[in-house]
C-alpha positions in Angstrom: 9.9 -69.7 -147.6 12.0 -71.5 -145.4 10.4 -74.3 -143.5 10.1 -74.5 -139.3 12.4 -77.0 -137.6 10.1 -79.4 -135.7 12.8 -80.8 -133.5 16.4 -79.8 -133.2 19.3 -82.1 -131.4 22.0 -80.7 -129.8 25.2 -82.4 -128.5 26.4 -82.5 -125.1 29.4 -81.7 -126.2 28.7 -78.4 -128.2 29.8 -75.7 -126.5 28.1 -73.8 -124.1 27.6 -71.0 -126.5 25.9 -73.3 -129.2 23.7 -74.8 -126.3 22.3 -71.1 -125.4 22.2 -70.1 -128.9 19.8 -72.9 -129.6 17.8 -73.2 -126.1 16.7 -69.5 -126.8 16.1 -70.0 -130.6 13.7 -72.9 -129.4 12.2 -71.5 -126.9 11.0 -68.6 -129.1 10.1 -70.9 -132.0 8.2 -73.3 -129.7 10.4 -75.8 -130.8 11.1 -79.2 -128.8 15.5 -79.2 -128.1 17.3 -82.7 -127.1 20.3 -82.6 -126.2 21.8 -85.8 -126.9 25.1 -88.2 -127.3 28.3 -86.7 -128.6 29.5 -84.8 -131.7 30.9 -88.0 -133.5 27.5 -89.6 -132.9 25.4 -87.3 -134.2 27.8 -86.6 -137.3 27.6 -90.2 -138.1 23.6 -90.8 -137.6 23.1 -88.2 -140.4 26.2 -89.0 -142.4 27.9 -85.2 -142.2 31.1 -84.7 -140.6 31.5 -82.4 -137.4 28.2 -81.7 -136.7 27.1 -80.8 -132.9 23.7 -79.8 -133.8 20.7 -80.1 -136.5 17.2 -79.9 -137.3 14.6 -82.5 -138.0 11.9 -81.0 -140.5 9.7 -83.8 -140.6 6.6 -83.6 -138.6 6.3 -87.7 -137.8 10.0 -88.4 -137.8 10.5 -85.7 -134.9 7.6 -86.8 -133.2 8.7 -90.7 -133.2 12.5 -89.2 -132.0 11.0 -87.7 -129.3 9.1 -90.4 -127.8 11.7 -93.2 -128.6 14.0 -90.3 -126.7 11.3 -90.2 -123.6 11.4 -94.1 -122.8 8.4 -94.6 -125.6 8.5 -97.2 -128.0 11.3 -98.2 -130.7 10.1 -98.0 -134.0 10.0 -100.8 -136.2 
């Protein structure tokens, strides 16, 4: 059983094709989409190469991103 994304960032920089592909995965999921920085960015915040988009799992961690993301507080 796979487990449900709980957040997925996207990069402004992904193509339009990825952007849509994801919007419409999300929006039938009910899962929150961010799109966010650029490809280099987001490859090095999770330590992959070439990434423009992935998934947070985590219940609290996406929840924390998404308010830090809204103007909400830093953690730590």
């Amino acid at each position: 059983m796979k487990k449900k994304a709980k957040l997925v960032i996207v990069s402004k920089e992904a193509s339009e094709r990825t952007k849509d592909k994801f919007k419409k995965l999300c929006l039938e999921y009910n899962v929150p989409l961010i799109e966010y920085g650029n490809i280099e960015e987001l490859s090095k915040a999770i330590g992959k190469e070439n990434k423009a988009t992935f998934a947070v799992k985590e219940c609290n961690l996406a929840k924390e991103i998404e308010k830090i993301y809204n103007g909400g507080e830093f953690i730590g």
